[in-house]
N, C-alpha and C positions, 0 to 999 in steps of 0.2 A: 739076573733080573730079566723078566720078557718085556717086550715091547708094550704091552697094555699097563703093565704095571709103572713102568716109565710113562707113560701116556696121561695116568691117573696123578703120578708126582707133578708130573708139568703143571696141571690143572690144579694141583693141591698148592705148590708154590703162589701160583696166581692169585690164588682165592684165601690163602693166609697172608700173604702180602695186603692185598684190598681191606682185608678185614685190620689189617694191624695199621693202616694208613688210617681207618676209619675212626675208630678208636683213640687214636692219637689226635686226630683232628677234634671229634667230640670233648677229649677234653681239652684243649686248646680255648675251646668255643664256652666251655666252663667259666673261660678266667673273662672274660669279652667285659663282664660288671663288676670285677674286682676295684674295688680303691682305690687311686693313683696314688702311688708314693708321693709324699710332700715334692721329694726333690722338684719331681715333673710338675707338678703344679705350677697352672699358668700359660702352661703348653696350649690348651684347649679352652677358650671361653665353653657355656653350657650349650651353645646352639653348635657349638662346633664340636663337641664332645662328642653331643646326640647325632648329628651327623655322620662320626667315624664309628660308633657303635654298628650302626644301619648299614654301614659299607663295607663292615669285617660280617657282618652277620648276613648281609645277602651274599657276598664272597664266598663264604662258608654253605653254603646250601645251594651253590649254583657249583661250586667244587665236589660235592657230596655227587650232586646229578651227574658231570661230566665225565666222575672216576666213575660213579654205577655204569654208567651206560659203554665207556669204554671197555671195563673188566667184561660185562655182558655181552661183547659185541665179539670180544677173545673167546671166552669161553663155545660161544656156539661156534666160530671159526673153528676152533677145536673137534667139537663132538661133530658136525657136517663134516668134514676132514678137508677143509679149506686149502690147507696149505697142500695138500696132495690135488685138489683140482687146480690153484693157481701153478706150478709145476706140470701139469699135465698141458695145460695153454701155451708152457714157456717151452716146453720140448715140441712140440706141435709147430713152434715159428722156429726153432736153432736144431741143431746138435750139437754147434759147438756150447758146451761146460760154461764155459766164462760167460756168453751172452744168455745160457739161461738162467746165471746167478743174476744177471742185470735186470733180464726180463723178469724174473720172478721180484724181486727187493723193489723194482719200480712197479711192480701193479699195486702191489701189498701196499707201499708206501703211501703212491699218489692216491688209493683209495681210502686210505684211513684217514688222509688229510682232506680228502674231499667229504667224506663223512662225518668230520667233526666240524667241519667249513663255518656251517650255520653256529655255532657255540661261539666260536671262535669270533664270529659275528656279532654276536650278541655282548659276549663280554667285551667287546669295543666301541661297539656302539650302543647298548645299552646302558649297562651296569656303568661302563667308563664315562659317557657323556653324562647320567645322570648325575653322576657326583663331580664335575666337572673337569675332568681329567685331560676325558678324550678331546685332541686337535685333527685330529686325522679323516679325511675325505674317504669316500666309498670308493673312489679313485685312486688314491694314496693306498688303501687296504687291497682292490684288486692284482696294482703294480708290484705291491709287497710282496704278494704270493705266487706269480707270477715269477718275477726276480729270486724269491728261494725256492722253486722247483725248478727254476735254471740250474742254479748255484748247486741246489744237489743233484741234476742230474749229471752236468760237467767234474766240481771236486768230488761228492760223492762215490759217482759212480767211477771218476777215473779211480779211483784209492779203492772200491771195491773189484774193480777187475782186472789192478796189480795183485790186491791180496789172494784173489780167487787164481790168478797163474801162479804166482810163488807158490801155494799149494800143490797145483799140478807139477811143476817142475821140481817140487820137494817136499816131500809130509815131514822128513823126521826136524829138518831146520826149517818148516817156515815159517816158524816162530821168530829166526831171527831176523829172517827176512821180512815178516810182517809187522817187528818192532823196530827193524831202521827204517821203514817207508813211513812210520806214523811220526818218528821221532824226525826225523830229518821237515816231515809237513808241520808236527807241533812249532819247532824250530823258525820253520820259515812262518809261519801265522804269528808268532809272538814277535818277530821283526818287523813284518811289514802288513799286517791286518788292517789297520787304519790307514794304511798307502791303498791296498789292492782294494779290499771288500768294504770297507768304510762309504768310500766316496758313492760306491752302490746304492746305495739306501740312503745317505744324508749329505750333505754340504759342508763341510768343513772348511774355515776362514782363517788364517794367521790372527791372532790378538791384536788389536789394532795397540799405536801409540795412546799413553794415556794415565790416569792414575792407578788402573789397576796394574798393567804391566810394569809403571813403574813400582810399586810395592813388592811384585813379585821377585822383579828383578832385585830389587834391594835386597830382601829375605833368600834368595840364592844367592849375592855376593855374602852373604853371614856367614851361610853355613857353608861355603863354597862349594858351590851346585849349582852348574851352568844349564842355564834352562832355555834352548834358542828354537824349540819344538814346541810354542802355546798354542792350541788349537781352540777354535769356537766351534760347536756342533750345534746344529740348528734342531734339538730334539723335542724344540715346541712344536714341531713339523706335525706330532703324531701325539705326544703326549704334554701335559704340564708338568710332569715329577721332571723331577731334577736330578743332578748323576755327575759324577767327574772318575775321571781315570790314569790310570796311567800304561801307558803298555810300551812294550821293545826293551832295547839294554843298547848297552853301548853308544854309539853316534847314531842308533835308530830311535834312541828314546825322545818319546815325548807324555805331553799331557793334554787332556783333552774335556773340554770344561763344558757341561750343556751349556745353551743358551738361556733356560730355563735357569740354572743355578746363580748364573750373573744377574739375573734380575730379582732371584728370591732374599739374596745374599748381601750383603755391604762387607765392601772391601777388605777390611783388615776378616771377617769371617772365610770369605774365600779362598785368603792368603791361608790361614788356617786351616783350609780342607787342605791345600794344595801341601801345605805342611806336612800334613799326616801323609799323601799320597807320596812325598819324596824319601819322607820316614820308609815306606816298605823300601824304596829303590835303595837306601841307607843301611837298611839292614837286611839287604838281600833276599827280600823275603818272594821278588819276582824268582831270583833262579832257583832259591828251596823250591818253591810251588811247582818249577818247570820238573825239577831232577826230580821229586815224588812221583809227580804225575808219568814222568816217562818210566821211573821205575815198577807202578804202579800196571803202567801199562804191557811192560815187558813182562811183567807174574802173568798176567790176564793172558797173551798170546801163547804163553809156555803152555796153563793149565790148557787153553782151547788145543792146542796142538798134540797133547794127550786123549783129547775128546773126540776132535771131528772125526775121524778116520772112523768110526765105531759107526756100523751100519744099523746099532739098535737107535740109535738116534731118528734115522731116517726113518725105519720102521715104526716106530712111536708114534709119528705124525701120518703114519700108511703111506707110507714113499716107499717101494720096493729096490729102489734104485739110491746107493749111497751119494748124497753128495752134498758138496758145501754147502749148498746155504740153507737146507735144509739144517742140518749139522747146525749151522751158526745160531739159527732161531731157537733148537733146544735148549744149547750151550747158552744163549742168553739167560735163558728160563733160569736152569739150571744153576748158573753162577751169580743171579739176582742176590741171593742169600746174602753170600760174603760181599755184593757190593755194596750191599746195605752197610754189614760196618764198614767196610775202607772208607766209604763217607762220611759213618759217623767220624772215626777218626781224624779224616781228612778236616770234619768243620771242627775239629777239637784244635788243631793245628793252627787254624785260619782262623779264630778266635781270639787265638794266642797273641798272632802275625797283629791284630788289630789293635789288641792293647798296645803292643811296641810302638805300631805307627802311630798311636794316640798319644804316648806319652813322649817321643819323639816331637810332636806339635806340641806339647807342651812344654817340655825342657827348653827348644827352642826358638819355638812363637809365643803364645796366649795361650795357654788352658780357655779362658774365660769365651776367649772368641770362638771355639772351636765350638764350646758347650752350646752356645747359644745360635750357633751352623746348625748342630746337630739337632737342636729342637727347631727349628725354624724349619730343615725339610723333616722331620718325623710330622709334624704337623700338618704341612703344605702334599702331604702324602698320605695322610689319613693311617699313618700308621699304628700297630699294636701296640699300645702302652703295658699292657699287660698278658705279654704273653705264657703260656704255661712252659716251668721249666723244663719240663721231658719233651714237650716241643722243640724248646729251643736246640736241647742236647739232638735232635736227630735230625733236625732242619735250618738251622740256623749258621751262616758262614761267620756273622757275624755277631760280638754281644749285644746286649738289648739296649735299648737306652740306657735304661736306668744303669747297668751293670759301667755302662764304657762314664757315663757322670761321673758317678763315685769314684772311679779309677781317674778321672781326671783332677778330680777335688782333693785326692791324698796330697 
């Protein structure tokens, strides 16, 4: 293979991905006036039906714009030979290898995110404040992005210029070495995320004394499940949707309940979500998620580590000079394909994971209270009642309403 013809796949992946994302979405946007299942019925008065119509359907055509213009904005990076002048800037300020993998990933980066800035704008204070979502200050949105171009350029950039020396210090293992750096950081972010990076962005409160903590606690002596980790997050900060979670293992575990959900919700319904959220930790389905994912990860570093060394890579993008991160941008391209399905896959699995933790809240709490959670934020969220099945199979972690109902009602 020459380098031009590499050149052309790159740019062919791109642009059959956009078009399969496109498509996929179009029909999605198909089902938007399909008939609500009986079950759902109820869910939406008609002002508020027609409401959530209007807010998947402008969603949908403001997503259409941001993919065009993204894919557009690659492509001509490409044909210009971008990434061979941004490398030409990054060797101009180093010699050393490692800082001009940083200097190049941090121009690329903060420029693409300063280029979409204004979107990114718009769909928060726009589209979100119109349907009345958005909480969030132009203040609060400055600090946010401010705080993740910190955050990646400290964790980021420190994980990309251990990867970028393991490489130099070894091509044939640094696979192994660039999947115990990711798994040893997976590791630590699933213990202490909500200690370290949480507190960064939001407020987090111990549960106060009360009648929802005592509920909870009663439904943990049941199922004997000590729960001494209840967190409140103040995520009306920024939005009104609603969210709970669970994260860590061991004595790091907790849960962590928007504040938005506490007010959407009555009691014995939250005990119910919080049901389903103990349901995953019950059936393990936090460490399955962890060992995939890391096994997942360790394929991904093997296959790159077969790839980067290959000086057609560099050449392809007009870099006469082999090196990592050049390497790393094609190998993305490249291995786009297969990560398509390992996610399908991946949401086949997660799918699964969420019936158990449903039926789990239901063998042991209320089916009924959970049902009635789960319409109350599909609602309060304006969400899809009817979304297209091939959608769901390629984008969906979770199943739909209607599907996880029915599976509650057996």
């Amino acid at each position: 293979m020459t380098p031009q013809i590499l050149f052309y796949l790159l740019i062919g992946i791109i642009v059959a991905k956009f078009i399969f994302d496109t498509i996929l979405d179009a029909n999605n946007a198909k089902h938007f006036n399909d008939k609500i299942p009986k079950e759902l019925n109820g869910i939406y008065n008609e002002e508020e039906y027609q409401k959530s119509q209007e807010y998947k359907k402008e969603n949908y055509k403001f997503s259409l714009l941001t993919s065009s213009f993204s894919v557009l904005l690659t492509i001509l990076f490409f044909l210009f030979e971008g990434f061979a002048f941004v490398d030409q800037i990054a060797r101009n300020i180093s010699n050393n290898e490692i800082i001009i993998t940083l200097i190049f990933f941090g121009i690329i980066l903060f420029a693409s995110d300063l280029l979409t800035l204004p979107f990114s704008y718009y769909k928060t204070f726009v589209i979100e404040d119109k349907y009345g979502f958005n909480k969030s200050t132009v203040k609060t949105f400055i600090f946010d992005k401010v705080k993740g171009w910190l955050m990646m350029l400290i964790i980021g950039g420190g994980i990309l210029a251990l990867l970028a020396w393991f490489y130099q210090l070894t091509t044939t293992k640094f696979w192994l070495y660039a999947w115990g750096l990711i798994a040893f950081f997976t590791v630590f972010m699933n213990l202490f995320y909500s200690k370290l990076i949480v507190p960064i962005f939001n407020k987090q409160t111990p549960l106060e004394e009360g009648e929802l903590k005592t509920a909870i606690d009663s439904f943990g002596k049941k199922v004997g499940f000590k729960l001494d980790n209840i967190y409140i997050i103040d995520g009306s900060k920024r939005s009104t949707k609603a969210n709970a979670y669970f994260s860590g293992f061991g004595s790091q575990k907790r849960v962590t309940l928007y504040d938005t959900l506490i007010n959407d919700l009555e009691t014995d319904e939250i005990v119910a979500v919080l049901a389903h959220e103990i349901g995953h930790y019950k059936k393990k389905h936090i460490i399955y998620n962890l060992i995939m994912s890391l096994g997942l990860t360790g394929f991904t570093f093997y296959i790159l580590s077969l790839l980067i060394g290959n000086n057609l890579l560099s050449e392809a993008l007009s870099v006469n000079i082999t090196s990592f991160h050049i390497g790393l941008i094609a190998f993305g391209i490249l291995y786009s394909p297969i990560s398509e399905i390992t996610s399908i896959l991946m949401n086949i699995v997660s799918r699964k994971f969420e019936y158990q933790a449903d039926d789990y809240a239901k063998h042991n709490f209320n089916a009924d209270a959970l049902i009635t959670s789960l319409k109350k934020l599909s609602k309060n969220s304006l969400s899809n009642l009817t979304p297209s099945s091939l959608y769901v199979k390629f984008h969906y972690s979770h199943p739909t309403l209607l599907q996880r109902i029915l599976n509650l009602k057996k």
